[in-house]
C-alpha positions in Angstrom: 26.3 -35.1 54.7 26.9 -36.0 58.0 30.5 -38.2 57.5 31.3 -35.0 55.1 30.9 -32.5 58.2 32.3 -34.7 60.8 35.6 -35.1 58.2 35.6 -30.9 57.9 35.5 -30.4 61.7 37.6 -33.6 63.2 39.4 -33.5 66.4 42.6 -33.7 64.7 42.5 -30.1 63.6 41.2 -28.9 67.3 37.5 -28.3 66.4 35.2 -29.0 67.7 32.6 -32.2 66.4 29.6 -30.1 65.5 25.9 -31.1 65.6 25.0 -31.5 61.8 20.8 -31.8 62.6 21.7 -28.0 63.7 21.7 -25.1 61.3 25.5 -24.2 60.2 26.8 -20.7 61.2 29.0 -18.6 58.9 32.1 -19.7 60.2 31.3 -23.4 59.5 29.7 -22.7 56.5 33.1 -20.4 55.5 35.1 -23.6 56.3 33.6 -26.4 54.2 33.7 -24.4 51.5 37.1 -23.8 52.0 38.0 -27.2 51.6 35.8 -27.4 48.9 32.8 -28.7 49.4 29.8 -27.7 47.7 26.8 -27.5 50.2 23.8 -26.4 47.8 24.5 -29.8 45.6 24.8 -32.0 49.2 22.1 -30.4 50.2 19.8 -31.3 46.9 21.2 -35.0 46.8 21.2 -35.9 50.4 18.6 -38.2 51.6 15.6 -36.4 52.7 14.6 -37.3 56.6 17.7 -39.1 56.7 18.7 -42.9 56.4 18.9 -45.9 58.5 20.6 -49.2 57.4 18.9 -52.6 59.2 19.6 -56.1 58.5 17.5 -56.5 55.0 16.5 -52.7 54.4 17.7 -49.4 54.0 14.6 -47.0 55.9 14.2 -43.5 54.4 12.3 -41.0 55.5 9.6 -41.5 53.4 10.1 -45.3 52.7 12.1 -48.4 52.6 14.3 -50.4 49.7 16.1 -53.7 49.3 18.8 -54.8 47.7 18.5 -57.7 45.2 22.0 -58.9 43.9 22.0 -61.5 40.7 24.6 -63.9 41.1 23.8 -66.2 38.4 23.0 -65.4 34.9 21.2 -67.8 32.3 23.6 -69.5 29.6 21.6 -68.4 26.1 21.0 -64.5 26.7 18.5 -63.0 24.2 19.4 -59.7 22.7 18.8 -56.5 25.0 19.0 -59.0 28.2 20.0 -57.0 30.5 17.4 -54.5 30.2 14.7 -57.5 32.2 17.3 -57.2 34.9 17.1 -53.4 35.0 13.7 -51.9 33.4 11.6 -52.8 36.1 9.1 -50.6 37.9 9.7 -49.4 41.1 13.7 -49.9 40.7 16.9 -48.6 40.5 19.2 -51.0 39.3 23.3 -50.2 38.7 25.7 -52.7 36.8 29.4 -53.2 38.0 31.7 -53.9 35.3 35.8 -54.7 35.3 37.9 -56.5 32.9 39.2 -60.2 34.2 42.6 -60.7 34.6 43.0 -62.7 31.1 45.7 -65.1 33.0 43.4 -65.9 35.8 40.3 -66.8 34.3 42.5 -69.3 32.2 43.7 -71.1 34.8 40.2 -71.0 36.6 39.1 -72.4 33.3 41.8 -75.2 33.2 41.0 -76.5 36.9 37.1 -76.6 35.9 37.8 -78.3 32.6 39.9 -81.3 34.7 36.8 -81.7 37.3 34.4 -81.9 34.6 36.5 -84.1 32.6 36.5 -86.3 35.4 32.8 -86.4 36.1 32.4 -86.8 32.6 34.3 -90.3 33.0 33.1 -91.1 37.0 30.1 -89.5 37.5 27.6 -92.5 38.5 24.5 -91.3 36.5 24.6 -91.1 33.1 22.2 -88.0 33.1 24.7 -86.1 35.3 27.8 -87.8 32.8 26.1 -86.2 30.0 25.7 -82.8 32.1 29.0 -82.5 32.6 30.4 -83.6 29.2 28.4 -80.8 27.4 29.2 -77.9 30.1 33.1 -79.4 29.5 32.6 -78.6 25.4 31.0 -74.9 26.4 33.9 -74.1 28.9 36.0 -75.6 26.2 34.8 -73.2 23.4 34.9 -69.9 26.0 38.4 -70.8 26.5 39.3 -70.9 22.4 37.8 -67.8 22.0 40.0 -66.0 25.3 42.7 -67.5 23.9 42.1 -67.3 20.0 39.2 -65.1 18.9 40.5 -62.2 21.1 37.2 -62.4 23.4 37.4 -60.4 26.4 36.0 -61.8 30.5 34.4 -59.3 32.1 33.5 -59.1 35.7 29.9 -58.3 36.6 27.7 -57.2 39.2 24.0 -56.2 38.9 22.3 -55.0 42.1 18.3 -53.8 41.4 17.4 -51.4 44.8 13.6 -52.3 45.2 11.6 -49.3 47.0 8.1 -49.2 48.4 6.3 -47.1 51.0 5.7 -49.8 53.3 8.2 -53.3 53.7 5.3 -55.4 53.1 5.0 -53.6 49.9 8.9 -53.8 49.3 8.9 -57.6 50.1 6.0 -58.3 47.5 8.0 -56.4 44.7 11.1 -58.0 45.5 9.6 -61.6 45.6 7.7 -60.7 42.3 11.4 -59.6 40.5 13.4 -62.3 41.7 10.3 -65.2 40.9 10.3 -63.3 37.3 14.3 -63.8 37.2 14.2 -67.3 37.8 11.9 -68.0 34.9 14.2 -66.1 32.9 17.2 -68.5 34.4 18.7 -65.5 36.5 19.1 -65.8 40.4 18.9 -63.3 42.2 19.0 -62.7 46.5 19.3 -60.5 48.9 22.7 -60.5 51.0 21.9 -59.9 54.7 24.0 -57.5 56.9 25.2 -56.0 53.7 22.4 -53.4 53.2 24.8 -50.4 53.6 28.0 -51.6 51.2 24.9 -52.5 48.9 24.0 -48.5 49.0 26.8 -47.1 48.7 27.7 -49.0 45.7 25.8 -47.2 44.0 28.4 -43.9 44.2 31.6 -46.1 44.7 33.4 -47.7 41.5 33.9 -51.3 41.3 37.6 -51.1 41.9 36.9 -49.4 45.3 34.1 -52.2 46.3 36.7 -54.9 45.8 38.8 -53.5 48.4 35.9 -53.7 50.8 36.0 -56.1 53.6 34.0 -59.2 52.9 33.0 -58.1 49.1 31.4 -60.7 46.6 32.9 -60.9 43.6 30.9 -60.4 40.7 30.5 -63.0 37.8 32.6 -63.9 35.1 31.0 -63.0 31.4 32.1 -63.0 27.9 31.9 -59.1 26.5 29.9 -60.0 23.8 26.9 -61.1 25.7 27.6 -57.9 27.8 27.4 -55.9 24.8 24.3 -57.1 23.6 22.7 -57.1 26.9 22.5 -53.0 26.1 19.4 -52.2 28.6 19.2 -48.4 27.9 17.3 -49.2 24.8 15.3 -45.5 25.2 11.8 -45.1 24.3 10.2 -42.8 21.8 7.7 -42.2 19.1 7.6 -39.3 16.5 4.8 -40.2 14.1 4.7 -37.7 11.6 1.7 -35.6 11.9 1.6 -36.3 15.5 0.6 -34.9 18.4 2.5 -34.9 22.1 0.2 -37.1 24.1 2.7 -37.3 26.9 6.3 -39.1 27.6 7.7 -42.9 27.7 8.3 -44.0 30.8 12.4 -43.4 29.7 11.6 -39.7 29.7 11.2 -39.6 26.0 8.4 -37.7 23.9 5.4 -39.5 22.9 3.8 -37.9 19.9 1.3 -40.4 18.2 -0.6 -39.8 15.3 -3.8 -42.8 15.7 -4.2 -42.9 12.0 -0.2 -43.5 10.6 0.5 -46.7 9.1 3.8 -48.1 8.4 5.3 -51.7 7.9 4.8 -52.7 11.4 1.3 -50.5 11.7 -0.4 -52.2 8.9 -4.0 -51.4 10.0 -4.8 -48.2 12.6 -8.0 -49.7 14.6 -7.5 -48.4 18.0 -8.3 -50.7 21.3 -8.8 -48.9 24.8 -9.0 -50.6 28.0 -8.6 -49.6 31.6 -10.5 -49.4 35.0 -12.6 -47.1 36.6 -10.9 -43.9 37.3 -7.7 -45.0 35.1 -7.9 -42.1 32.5 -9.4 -44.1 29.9 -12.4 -41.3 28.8 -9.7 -38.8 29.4 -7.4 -40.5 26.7 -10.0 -41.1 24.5 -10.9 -37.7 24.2 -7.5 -36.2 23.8 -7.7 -38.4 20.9 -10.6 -37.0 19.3 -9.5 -33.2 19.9 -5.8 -34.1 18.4 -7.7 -35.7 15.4 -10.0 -32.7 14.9 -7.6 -30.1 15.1 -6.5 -32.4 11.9 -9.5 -31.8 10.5 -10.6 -35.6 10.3 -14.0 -36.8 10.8 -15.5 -38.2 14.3 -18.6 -40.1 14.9 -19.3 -42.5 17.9 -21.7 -43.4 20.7 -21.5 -42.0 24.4 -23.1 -42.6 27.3 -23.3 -40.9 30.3 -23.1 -37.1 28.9 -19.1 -37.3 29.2 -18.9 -35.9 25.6 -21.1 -33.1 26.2 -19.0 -30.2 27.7 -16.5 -31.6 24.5 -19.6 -31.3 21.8 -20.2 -28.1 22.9 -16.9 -26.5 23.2 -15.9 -27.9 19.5 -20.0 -27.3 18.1 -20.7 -31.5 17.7 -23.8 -32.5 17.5 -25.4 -34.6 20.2 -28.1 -37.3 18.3 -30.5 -38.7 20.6 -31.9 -42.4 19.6 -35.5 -42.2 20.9 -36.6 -39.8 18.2 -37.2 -37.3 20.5 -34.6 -35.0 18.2 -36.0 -37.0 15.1 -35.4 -39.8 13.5 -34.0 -41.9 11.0 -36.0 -43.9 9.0 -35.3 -47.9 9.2 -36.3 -48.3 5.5 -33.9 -45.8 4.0 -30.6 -47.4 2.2 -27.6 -46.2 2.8 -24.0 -47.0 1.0 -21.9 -49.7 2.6 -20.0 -51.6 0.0 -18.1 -50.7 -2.7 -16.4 -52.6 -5.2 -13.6 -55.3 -4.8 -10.8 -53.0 -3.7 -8.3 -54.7 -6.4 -10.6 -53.0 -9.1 -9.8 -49.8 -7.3 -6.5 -49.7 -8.2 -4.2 -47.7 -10.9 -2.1 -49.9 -12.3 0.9 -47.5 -10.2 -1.0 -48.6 -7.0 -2.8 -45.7 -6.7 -6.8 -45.6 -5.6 -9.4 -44.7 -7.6 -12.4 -43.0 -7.1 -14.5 -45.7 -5.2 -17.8 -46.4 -6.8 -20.7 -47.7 -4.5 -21.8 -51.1 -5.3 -25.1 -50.4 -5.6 -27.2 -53.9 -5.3 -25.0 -55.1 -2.6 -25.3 -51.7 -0.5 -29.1 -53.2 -0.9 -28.9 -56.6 -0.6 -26.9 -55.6 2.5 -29.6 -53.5 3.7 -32.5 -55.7 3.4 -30.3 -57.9 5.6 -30.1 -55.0 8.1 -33.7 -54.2 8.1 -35.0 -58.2 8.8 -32.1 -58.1 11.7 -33.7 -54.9 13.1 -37.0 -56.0 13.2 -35.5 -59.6 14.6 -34.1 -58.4 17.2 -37.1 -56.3 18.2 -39.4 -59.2 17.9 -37.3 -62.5 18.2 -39.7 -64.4 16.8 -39.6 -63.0 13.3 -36.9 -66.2 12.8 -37.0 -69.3 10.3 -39.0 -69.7 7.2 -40.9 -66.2 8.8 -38.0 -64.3 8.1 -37.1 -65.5 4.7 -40.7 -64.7 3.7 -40.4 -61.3 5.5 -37.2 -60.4 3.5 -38.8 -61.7 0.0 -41.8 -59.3 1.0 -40.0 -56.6 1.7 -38.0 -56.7 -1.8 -41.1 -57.2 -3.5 -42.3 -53.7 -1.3 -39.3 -51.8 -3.0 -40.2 -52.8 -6.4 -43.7 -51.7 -5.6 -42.8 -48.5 -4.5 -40.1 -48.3 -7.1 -37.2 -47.7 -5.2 -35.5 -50.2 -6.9 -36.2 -51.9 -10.5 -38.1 -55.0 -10.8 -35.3 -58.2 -10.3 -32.5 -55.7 -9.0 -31.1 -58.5 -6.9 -30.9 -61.2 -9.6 -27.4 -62.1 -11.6 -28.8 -59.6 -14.6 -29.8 -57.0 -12.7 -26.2 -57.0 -10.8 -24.6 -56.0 -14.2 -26.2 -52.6 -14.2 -24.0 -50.4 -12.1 -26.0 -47.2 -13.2 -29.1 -47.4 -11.4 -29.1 -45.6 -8.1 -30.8 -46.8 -5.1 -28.4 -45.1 -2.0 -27.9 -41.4 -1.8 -31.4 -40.2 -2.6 -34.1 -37.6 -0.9 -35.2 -38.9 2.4 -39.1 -39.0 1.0 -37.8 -40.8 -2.0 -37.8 -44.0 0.4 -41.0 -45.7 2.0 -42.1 -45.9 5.4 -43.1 -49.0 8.0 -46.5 -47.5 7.9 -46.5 -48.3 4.0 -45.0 -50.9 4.3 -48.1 -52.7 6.7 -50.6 -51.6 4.0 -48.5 -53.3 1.1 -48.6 -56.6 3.6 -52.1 -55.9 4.3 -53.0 -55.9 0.2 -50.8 -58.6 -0.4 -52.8 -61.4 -1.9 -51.2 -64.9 -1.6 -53.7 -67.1 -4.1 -53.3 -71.1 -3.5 -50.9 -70.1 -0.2 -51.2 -72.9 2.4 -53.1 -71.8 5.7 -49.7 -71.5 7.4 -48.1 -69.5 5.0 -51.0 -67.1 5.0 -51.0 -67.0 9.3 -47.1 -66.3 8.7 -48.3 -63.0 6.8 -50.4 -62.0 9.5 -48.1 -62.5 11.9 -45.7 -60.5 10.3 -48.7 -57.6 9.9 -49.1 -57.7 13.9 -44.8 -57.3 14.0 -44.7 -54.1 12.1 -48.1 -52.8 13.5 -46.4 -53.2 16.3 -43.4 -51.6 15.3 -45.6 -48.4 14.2 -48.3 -48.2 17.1 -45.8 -49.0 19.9 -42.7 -46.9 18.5 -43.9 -44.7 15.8 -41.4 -42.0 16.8 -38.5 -44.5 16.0 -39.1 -46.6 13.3 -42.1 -44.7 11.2 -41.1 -42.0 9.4 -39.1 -40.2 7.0 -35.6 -39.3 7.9 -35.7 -35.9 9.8 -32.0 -35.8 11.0 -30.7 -34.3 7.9 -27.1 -32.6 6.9 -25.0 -35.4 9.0 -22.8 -35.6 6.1 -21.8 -32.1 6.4 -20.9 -32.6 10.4 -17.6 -33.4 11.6 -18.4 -33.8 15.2 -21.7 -36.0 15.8 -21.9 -38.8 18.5 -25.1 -40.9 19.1 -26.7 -40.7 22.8 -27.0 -44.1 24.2 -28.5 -42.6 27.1 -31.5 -41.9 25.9 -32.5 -45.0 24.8 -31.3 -46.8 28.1 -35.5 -47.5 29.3 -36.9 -48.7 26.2 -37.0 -52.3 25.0 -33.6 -54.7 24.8 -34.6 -55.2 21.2 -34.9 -50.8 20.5 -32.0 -50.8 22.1 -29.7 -53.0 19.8 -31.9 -52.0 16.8 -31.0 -48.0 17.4 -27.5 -49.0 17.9 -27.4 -51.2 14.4 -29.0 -48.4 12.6 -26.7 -45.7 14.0 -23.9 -48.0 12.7 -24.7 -48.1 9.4 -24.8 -44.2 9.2 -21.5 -43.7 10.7 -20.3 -46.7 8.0 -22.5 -45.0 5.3 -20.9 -41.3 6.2 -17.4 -43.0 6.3 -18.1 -44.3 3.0 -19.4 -41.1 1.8 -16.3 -39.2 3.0 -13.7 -41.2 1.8 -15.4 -41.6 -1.8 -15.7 -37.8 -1.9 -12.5 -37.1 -1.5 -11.0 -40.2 -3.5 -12.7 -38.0 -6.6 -10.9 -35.3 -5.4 -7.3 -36.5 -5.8 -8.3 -38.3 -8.6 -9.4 -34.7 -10.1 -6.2 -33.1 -8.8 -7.8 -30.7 -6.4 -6.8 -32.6 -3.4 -3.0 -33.9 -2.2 -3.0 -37.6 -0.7 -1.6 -35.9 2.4 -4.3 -33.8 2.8 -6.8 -36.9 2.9 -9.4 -36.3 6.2 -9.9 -39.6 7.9 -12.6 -40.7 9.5 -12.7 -42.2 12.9 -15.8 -44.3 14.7 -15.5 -43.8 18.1 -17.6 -45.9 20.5 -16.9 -45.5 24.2 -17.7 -48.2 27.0 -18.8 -50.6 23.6 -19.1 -53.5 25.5 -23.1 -52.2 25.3 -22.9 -53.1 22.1 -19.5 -55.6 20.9 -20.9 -58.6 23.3 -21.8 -62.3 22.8 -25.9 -61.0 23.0 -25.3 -58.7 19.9 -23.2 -61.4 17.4 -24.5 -59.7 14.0 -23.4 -56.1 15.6 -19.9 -58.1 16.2 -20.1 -59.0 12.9 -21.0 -55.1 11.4 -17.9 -53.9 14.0 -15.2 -56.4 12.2 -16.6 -56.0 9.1 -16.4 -52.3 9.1 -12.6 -52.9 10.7 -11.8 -55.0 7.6 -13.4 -52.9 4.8 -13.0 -49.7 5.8 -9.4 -48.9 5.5 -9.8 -48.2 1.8 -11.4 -45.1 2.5 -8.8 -44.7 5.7 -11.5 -45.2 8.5 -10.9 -46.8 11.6 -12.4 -47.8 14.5 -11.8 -46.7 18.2 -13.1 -48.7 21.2 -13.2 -48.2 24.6 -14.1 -50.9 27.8 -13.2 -51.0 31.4 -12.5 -54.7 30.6 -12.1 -57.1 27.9 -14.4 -59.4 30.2 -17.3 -56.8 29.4 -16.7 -58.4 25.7 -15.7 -61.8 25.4 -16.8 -63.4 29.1 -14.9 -66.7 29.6 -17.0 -69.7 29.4 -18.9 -69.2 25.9 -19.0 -71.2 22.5 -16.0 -71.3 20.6 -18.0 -69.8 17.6 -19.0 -66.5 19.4 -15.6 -66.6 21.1 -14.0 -66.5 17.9 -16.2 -63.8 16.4 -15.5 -61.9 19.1 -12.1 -62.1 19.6 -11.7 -60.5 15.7 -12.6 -57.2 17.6 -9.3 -57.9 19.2 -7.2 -58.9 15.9 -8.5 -56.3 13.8 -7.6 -53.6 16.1 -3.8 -53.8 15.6 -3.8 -51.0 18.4 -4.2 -51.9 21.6 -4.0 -49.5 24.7 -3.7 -51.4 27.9 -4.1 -48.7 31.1 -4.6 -50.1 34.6 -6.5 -53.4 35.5 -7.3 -55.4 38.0 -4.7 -58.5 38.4 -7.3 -61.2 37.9 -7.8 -60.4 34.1 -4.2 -61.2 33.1 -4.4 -64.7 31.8 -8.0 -63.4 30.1 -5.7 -61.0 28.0 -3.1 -62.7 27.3 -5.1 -65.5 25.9 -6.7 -62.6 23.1 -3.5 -60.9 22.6 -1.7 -64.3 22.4 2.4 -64.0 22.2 2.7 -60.1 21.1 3.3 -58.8 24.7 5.8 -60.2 27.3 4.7 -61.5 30.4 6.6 -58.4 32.1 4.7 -56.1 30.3 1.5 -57.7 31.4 2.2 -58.0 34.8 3.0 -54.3 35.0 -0.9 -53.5 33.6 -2.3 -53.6 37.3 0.6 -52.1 38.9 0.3 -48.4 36.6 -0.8 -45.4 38.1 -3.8 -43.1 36.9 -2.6 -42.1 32.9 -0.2 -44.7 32.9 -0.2 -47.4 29.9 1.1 -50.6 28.2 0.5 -49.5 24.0 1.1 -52.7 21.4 1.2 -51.6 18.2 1.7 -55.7 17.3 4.2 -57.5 15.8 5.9 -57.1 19.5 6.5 -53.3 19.4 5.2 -52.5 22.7 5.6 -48.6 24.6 5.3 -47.6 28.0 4.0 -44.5 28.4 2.3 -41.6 30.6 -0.6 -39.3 29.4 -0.3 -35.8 30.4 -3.4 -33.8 29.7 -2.9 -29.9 30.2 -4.8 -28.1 32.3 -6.9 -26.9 29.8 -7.7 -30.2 28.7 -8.5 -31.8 32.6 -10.9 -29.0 32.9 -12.6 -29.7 29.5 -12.8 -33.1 29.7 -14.2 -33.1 33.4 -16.6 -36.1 33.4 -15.2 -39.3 32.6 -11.5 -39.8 34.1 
């Protein structure tokens, strides 16, 4: 502005040099735009505060930037190259291209091949002989191809302008690009005393810059690797049945459907992680109201009330685990298996309706009920606990809940007796169950056998004297299955024993699996029936926010009930989505390779994975669970996103940058969790 006021009002043309920091009157306003200059667009593209140009940076008004020029470029470029050299955060990069004068380059070419031939011959190490005899057969081959293949030398210049508020903060992302470059065989530097040519290349063609005293040339490349160093690969998503979650970081929309598979989203198990304050609860609950407004199902876990004001405004239902809203009882079977998903199949690949496999939905949950009671006294363990689950079967048949020798090979073969599904009184109790063990005569039992039974009287005595409100009783919590909204309060059981804890959480686990089950088989009957389209199939998504409470090396079988449920689930198009401030929370470092291996399925099985802002220390942790499907640049750029920001891999290397934009409806609705 102030070069383009000074040229308007020059001493040549007797006027006087105005002030340009002072307001313009009419008459010099009359005159610029008599010679054509627009003032409203210099005044919207001029530098705000002004600009000064020191040795190393350009200083704003508001901040600083520095210029880092690439002056050597690797050999074996990989497709899309240039976008590493010009998609970086907190940049704005420009690339200089002009055609080579086709004569010139030759004869550069022709001197090079003569010193390389001759260092090829005289060099005195043979490592630096061999050096120069292979770059003499690659300059060779550019040369055939300028002079037979009709490949074209282009001249190239990439500057990346590197802003920050501060220099330190300039200087740190600078280093960090040019230290990335170089592992990419790219060097890059900043050119001292050339900080304002360096600016104003950004607005001046590369024929003018040549003409410039001083100027660097650019470097010499073939226009093929040019062409498929395209960087303004731009970023979008349109799932169909989608909803606008926000933008790309290139500006384009972002409109993500969590449950659309395709050939690279072969699963749709969601991952969340992020700090503190990140947006993490935010995006998980834009998540749930998207999917809602779908009419798909959602059941999960919170803790600390986030969900509340969501429960409320969308009628949920809010289950409390200590009984005090009533309880579900420990002894009732629920469905969660069905048979072997090949049988489920038309021959047109088509599902069937999927039928509940009966005796293992009960082998299943005998193996349930022991684990419960395990973890709520460990030392139910050993020959104990094979005697407890023999006594317990033998308790069903009693009661006749299940025929006598349902879990025997015979039995098996019976896929019309019922044992899931039924009235909530049709099942027993803990409280029955003590006075079967206390009837239960063991005739020629050693002593030790018999002091096993008793011990196992005082562990379910226990269970019903100690907490009768969880674990003794029929089922009270009924209709579930006709709620779309429920999520299980962790909070409430928070006091009460470790063991409660994880035994609440396993039970409420298999009711979201046995609702998810229920859901999917329902409407499977459906669209085999003809009263339902494929398309308008409801899916069902588990949602379990900060589940490092209960997806953590102290809770292996729960780890083992998560994947499993991951694996199995997807017939009936349910998926799971979890949430953690940090996949440390999970799978610490320093643990056995068998629990680290269970644990890191959480990680495979969610194809998934929604990386917001973390703290820089947990990189190599990451990368070691999400192995080679992310880029080191996109994991260095995890700690350095703002608040909504986020890395998503949807595997197989598809990876998007994006922003979350909540509306203003949605901040005030979801106030809580950030």
């Amino acid at each position: 502005m102030l070069d383009v006021i000074k040229t308007a009002f020059s001493p040549q043309s007797n006027q006087k040099v105005i002030d340009p920091l002072k307001q313009l009157g009419n008459r010099e306003i009359e005159i610029l735009k008599s010679k054509g200059y627009d003032l409203d667009f210099l005044k919207q593209v001029m530098p705000q505060g002004g600009l000064n140009f020191d040795e190393e940076y350009v200083t704003y008004g508001n901040g600083y930037s520095r210029c880092v020029t690439v002056y050597h470029y690797t050999k074996n470029p990989t497709l899309f190259w240039l976008a590493n050299l010009m998609n970086n955060p907190h940049t704005v990069a420009t690339l200089d291209v002009s055609t080579d004068e086709k004569q010139k380059v030759i004869d550069q070419i022709n001197r090079a091949l003569d010193e390389l031939n001759d260092r090829s011959d005289n060099e005195r190490k043979a490592t630096d002989r061999n050096k120069s005899a292979e770059e003499y057969l690659e300059l060779a081959e550019y040369a055939r191809k300028l002079t037979s293949n009709g490949e074209i030398s282009k001249q190239v210049k990439v500057r990346v302008h590197v802003y920050g508020n501060t220099i330190q903060e300039v200087d740190e992302r600078a280093q960090e690009l040019i230290e990335n470059l170089k592992g990419m065989d790219y060097r890059a530097v900043t050119y001292l005393h050339k900080t304002k040519r360096d600016w104003q290349s950004m607005f001046t063609m590369f024929d003018e810059q040549a003409e410039w005293f001083g100027n660097i040339k650019g470097q010499s490349l073939p226009s093929l690797n040019i062409g498929g160093g395209f960087p303004f690969h731009h970023q979008t998503l349109k799932d169909p049945g989608g909803t606008q979650y926000g933008e790309t970081m290139t500006g384009g929309p972002f409109v993500w459907n969590a449950t659309y598979k395709n050939s690279v989203r072969l699963s749709t198990n969601t991952l969340l992680l992020g700090m503190m304050g990140a947006g993490k609860s935010t995006v998980l609950k834009m998540i749930a109201e998207a999917h809602l407004a779908a009419g798909d199902f959602i059941w999960g876990f919170e803790k600390g009330k986030d969900f509340i004001p969501f429960l409320k405004e969308y009628n949920g239902i809010m289950v409390r685990l200590d009984g005090s809203d009533g309880m579900i009882n420990p002894l009732e079977i629920f469905a969660t298996r069905t048979y072997d998903e090949a049988s489920s199949l038309y021959d047109d690949g088509s599902v069937k309706d999927l039928k509940i496999n009966e005796a293992a939905s009960y082998q299943t949950h005998l193996d349930k009920v022991v684990y419960q009671v395990q973890l709520v006294s460990p030392q139910l363990k050993g020959t104990m606990k094979a005697e407890f689950k023999t006594y317990l079967n033998r308790f069903y048949e009693e009661y006749g809940t299940v025929p006598r020798g349902f879990t025997s090979s015979n039995a098996r073969s019976n896929t019309e007796t019922q044992v899931t599904g039924k009235d909530p009184e049709d099942y027993p109790t803990f409280k029955e169950f003590l006075d079967f063990l206390g009837q239960l005569e063991l005739p020629g039992a050693s002593q030790e056998k018999k002091n096993r039974k008793e011990e196992m009287e005082s562990i379910v005595e226990s269970l019903c004297e100690t907490y009768g409100m969880i674990f003794d009783g029929h089922s009270t919590i009924q209709h579930l299955d006709q709620q779309q909204l429920v999520f299980f309060d962790i909070d409430s059981i928070t006091g009460l024993d470790r063991g409660v804890q994880q035994c609440q959480m396993y039970m409420a686990m298999t009711l979201i699996w046995n609702q998810a089950l229920i859901q999917g088989r329902r409407q499977r009957r459906l669209i085999k029936e003809k009263q339902m389209e494929e398309q308008d199939f409801k899916r069902f998504l588990a949602m379990i926010d900060e589940c490092h409470n209960a997806i953590n090396p102290d809770f292996i079988e729960t780890v083992n009930y998560v994947t499993n449920f991951q694996r199995e689930m997807r017939k009936v198009e349910a998926m799971t989505v979890l949430a953690t401030q940090s996949p440390q929370e999970m799978v610490p470092e320093n643990m056995s390779s068998d629990n680290f291996s269970k644990l890191k399925k959480v990680f495979e099985f969610s194809s998934t994975k929604i990386f917001m802002r973390m703290d820089e220390s947990i990189l190599r942790h990451i990368e070691g669970l999400v192995g080679k499907s992310m880029t080191n640049s996109e994991l260095e750029s995890i700690p350095q996103q703002n608040q909504g920001d986020a890395v998503i891999n949807f595997g197989s290397k598809e990876t998007i940058r994006v922003h979350f934009s909540p509306n203003k409806r949605q901040l005030k609705l979801f106030d809580g969790g950030k």
